[in-house]
N, C-alpha and C positions, 0 to 999 in steps of 0.2 A: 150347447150348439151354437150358439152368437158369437160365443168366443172363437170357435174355430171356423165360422163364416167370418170372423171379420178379419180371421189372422189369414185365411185363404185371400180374402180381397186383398190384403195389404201385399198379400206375398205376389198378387197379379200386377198390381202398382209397382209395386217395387221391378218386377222382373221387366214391366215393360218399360219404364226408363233407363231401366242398363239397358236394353234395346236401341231403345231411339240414343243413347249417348254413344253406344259402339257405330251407329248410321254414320251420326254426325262426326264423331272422329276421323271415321273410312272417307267421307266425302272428302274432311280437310284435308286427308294427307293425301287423295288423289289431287287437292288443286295444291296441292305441294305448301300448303299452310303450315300443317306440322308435318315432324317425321317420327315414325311408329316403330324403328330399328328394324322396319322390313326389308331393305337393301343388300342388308349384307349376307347375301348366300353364300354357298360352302365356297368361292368363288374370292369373297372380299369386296371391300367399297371398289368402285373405282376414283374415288377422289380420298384426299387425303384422310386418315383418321388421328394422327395426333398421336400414334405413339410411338417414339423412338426405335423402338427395338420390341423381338418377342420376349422380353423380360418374365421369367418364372416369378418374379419378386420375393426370393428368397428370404425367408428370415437370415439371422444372422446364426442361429444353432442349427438351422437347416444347414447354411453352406459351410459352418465347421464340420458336421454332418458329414454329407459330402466329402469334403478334402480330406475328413479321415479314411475314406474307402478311397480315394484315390492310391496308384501306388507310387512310391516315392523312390526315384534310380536317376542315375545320373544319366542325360539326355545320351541318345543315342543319333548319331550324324552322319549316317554313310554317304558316302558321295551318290552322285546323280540326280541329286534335286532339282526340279525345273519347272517353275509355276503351269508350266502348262501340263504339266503332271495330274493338276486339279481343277479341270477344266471348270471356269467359273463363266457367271451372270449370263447361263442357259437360255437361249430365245424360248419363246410360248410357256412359259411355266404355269401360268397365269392367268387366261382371259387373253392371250393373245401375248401378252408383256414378258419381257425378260425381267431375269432377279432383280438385277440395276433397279430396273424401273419399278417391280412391285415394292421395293425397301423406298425408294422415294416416294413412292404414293401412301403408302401407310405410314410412314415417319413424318411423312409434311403437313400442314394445316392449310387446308382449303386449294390443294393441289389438283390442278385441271391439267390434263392430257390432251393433245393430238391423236387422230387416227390410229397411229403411229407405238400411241402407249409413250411419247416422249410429253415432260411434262413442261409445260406452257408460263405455268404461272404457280406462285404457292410459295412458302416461309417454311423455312426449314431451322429446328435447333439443336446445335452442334451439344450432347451432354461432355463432350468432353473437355471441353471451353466456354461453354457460354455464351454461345457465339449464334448467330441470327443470321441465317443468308435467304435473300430471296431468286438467286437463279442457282437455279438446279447445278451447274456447272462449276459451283465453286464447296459441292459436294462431293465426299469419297463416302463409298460405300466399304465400309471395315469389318474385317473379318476380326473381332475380338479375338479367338485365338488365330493366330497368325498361321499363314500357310506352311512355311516354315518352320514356325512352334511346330505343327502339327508333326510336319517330317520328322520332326525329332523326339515326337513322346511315343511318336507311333506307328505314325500315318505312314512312313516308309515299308512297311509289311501288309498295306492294302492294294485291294484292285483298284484301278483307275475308278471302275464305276463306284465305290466306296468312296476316293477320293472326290468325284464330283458328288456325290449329295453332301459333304463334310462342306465345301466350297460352295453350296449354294442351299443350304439350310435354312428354310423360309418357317419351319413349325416348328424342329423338334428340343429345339434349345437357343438362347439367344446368341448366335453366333453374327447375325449381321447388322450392325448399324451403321444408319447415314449420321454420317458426320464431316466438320470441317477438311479442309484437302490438307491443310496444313499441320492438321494434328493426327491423321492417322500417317503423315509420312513424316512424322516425327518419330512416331512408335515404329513404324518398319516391323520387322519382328521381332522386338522384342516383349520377353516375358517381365511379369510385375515386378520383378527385381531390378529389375532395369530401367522399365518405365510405367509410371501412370498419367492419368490425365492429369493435365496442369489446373484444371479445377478441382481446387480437393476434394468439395461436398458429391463429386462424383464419385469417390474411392468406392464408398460401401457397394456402391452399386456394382461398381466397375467389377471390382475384388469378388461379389457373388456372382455375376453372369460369368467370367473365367473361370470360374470352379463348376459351374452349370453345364459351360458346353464340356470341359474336360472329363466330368461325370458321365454327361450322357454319351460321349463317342468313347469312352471307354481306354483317353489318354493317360501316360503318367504326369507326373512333375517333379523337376528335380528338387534338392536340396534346397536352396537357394533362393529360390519361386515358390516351394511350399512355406517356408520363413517368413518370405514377405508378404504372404495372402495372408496367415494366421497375423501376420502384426497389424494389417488392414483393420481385420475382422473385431481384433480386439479392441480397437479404438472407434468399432462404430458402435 
């Protein structure tokens, strides 16, 4: 009987200090001391979170994986292509913000906003150079696959309204990253046979988020581009 009066009192000790330590946490991070990852509702920070891109972080047998169920034909390019075809960077997506601005705001580090949802101030890093900017305006917002690519693995046989959530895919695969202005209009649309980032410790990455969004919208790849993704893959 002592034994289990003493383990009951320990167990009242016990449970009233996780008590008073849940208090004094809640106090702190009401006076903004610490932070408790309570912010981010289904909604998102609104200042920066530091990640580049929605990156699946694929392994590397995951995205061979993948590129196997991709199917493989030589690109198809009917005429009538016209980026406004894929109506891009949607007002109010967001909390108010358009695409532009939510890929800025979670891509950048310690990114503050105006009313407005335009960002103010915040460091942004380009992965596809290595590159550091801290005004927002020397940012492109890249569509990894290209709008274009797209037109031609596929996307020419969808609805407009398909084409815009391909063009403004904020969840379902890594299709948008903020990066330098200079290096996604280097890329233009070209596919990985053509071009990758001039940082090379970017490849692996690069090489599995292109086989990512191409998986999940349910694009082909030619010849060519499935070559150069698999030579990617093999060197990471």
């Amino acid at each position: 009987m002592a034994d289990k009066k003493s383990s009951s009192k320990l167990g009242g000790i016990v449970s009233a200090v996780v008590g008073v330590i849940a208090v004094a946490a809640f106090v702190l991070y009401q006076l903004g001391i610490i932070d408790l990852g309570m912010e981010e509702g289904a909604d998102g920070p609104r200042d920066g979170g530091g990640a580049s891109a929605p990156s699946g972080d694929l392994s590397v047998e995951q995205a061979r994986t993948m590129l196997d169920e991709l199917r493989v034909e030589a690109e198809n390019d009917p005429p009538g292509y016209d980026r406004a075809m894929f109506p891009h960077w949607t007002s109010n997506v967001q909390d108010g913000c358009s695409t532009r601005q939510v890929v800025l705001m979670r891509s950048g580090e310690n990114v503050e906003t105006d009313d407005d949802c335009k960002p103010v101030s915040g460091s942004w890093y380009s992965d596809y150079d290595g590159e550091t900017f801290t005004d927002a305006q020397d940012i492109d917002i890249d569509h990894m696959v290209p709008l274009k690519e797209g037109w031609r693995s596929g996307a020419h046989a969808w609805s407009t309204e398909e084409r815009e959530r391909f063009a403004n895919d904020l969840e379902s695969s890594p299709q948008l990253w903020a990066v330098s202005a200079s290096s996604n209009r280097s890329k233009s649309d070209s596919d990985p046979a053509e071009w990758m980032p001039p940082l090379e410790s970017s490849h692996c990455e690069y090489a599995a988020a292109w086989i990512e969004v191409k998986h999940v919208w349910e694009l082909s790849v030619d010849p060519d581009e499935e070559s150069a993704l698999r030579a990617v893959l093999d060197g990471c």
